[in-house]
MARROTOR-570536 format. One line per field, with one value per residue (C-alpha): residue number from 0; x, z, y negated. Coordinates in Angstrom, 3 decimals, decimal comma. Each point is the difference from the previous one (the first is absolute). Example, Ala and Ser with C-alpha at 12.3 -4.5 7.8 and 13.67 -1.06 7.14 Angstrom:
REM residues 2
seq 0 / 1
x 12,300 / 1,370
z 7,800 / -0,660
y 4,500 / -3,440
REM end
This chain:
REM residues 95
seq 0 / 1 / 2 / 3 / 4 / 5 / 6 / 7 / 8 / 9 / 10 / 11 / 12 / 13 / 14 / 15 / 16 / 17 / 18 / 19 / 20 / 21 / 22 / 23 / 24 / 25 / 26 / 27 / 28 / 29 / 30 / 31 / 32 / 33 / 34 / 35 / 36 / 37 / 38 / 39 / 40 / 41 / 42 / 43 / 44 / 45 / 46 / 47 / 48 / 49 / 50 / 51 / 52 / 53 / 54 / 55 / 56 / 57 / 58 / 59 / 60 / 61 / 62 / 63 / 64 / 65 / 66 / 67 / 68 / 69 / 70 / 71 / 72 / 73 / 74 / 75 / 76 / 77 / 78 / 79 / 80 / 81 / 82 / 83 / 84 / 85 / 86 / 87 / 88 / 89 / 90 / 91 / 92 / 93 / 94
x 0,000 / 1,418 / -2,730 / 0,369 / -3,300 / 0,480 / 3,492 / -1,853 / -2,818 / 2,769 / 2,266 / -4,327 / -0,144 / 3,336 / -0,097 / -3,173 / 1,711 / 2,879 / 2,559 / 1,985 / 2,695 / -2,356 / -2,014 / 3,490 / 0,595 / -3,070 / 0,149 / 3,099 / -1,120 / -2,968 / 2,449 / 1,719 / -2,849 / -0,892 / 3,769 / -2,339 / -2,466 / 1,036 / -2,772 / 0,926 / 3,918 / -1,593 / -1,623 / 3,270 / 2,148 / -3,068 / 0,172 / 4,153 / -1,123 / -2,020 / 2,638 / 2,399 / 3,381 / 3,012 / 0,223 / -3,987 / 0,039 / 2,615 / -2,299 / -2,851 / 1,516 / 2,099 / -3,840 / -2,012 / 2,911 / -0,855 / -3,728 / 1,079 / 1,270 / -2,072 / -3,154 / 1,256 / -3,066 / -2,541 / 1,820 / -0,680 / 0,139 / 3,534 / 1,212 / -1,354 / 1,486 / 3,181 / 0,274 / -1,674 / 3,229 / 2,691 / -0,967 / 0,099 / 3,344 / 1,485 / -1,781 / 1,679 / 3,125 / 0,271 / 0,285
z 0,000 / -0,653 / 1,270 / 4,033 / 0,862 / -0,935 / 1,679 / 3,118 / -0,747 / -0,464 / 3,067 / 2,435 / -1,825 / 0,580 / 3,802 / 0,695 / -1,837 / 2,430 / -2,839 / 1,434 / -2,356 / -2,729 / 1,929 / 0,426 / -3,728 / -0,639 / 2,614 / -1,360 / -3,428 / 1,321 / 1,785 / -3,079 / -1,596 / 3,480 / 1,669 / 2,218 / 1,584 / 3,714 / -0,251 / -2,442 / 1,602 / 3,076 / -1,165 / -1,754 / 2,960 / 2,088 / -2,824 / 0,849 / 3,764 / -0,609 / -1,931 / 2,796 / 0,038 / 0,743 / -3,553 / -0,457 / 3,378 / -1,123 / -3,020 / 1,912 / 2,230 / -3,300 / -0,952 / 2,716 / 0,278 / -3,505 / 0,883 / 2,671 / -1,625 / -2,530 / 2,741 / 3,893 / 1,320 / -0,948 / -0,287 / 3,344 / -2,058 / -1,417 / 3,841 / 1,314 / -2,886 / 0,973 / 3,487 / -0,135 / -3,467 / 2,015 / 2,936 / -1,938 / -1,624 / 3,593 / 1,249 / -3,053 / 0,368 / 3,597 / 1,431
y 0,000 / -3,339 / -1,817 / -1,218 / 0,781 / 3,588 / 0,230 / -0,904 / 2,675 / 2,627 / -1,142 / 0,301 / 3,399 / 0,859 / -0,886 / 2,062 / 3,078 / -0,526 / -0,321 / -2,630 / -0,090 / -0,569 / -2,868 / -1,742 / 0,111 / -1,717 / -2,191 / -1,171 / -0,725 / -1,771 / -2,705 / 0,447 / -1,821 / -1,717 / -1,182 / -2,752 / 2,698 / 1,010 / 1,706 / 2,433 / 0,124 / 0,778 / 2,935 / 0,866 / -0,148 / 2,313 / 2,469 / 0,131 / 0,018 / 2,997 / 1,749 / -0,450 / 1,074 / -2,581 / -1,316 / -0,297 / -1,628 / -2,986 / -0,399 / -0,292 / -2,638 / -1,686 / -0,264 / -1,267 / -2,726 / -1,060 / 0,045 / -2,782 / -2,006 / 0,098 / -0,907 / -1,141 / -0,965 / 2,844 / 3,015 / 1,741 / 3,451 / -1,001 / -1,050 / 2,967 / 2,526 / -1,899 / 0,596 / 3,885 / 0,617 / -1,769 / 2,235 / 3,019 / -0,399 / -0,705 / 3,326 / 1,832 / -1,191 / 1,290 / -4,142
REM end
């Protein structure tokens, strides 16, 4: 699909299959087509929560740091996904 609409479809259909990988894809050609959405990164950096592992993890957090600055003052989702990343990558790496 080259149309955004239907990369966001895909990514929804994607998620409730739980074929992460996939959803990430699509979520990344969606900001592909949308750099300005947090909205869109956020659910790109969850998708890389979910996946978990110590390289998804820094994704996730590269992600929800974009998301921030992209949107300071209403992004409680994007603070949150933060704080709950950061934490995880200190649990994995033994800190």
């Amino acid at each position: 699909p080259s149309d955004v609409n239907a990369w966001e479809e895909l990514a929804e259909l994607y998620i409730k299959t739980e074929n992460y990988k996939q959803a990430a894809f699509c979520y990344e050609e969606v900001i592909l087509w949308k750099p300005q959405s947090f909205h869109h990164i956020n659910f790109l950096a969850e998708t890389y929560f979910t996946l978990g592992g110590l390289d998804n993890l820094v994704l996730a957090r590269k992600y929800y740091s974009q998301s921030l600055l992209l949107n300071k003052t209403n992004n409680l989702r994007g603070l949150f996904g933060l704080q709950a990343t950061t934490s995880a990558i200190l649990s994995q790496k033994g800190a």
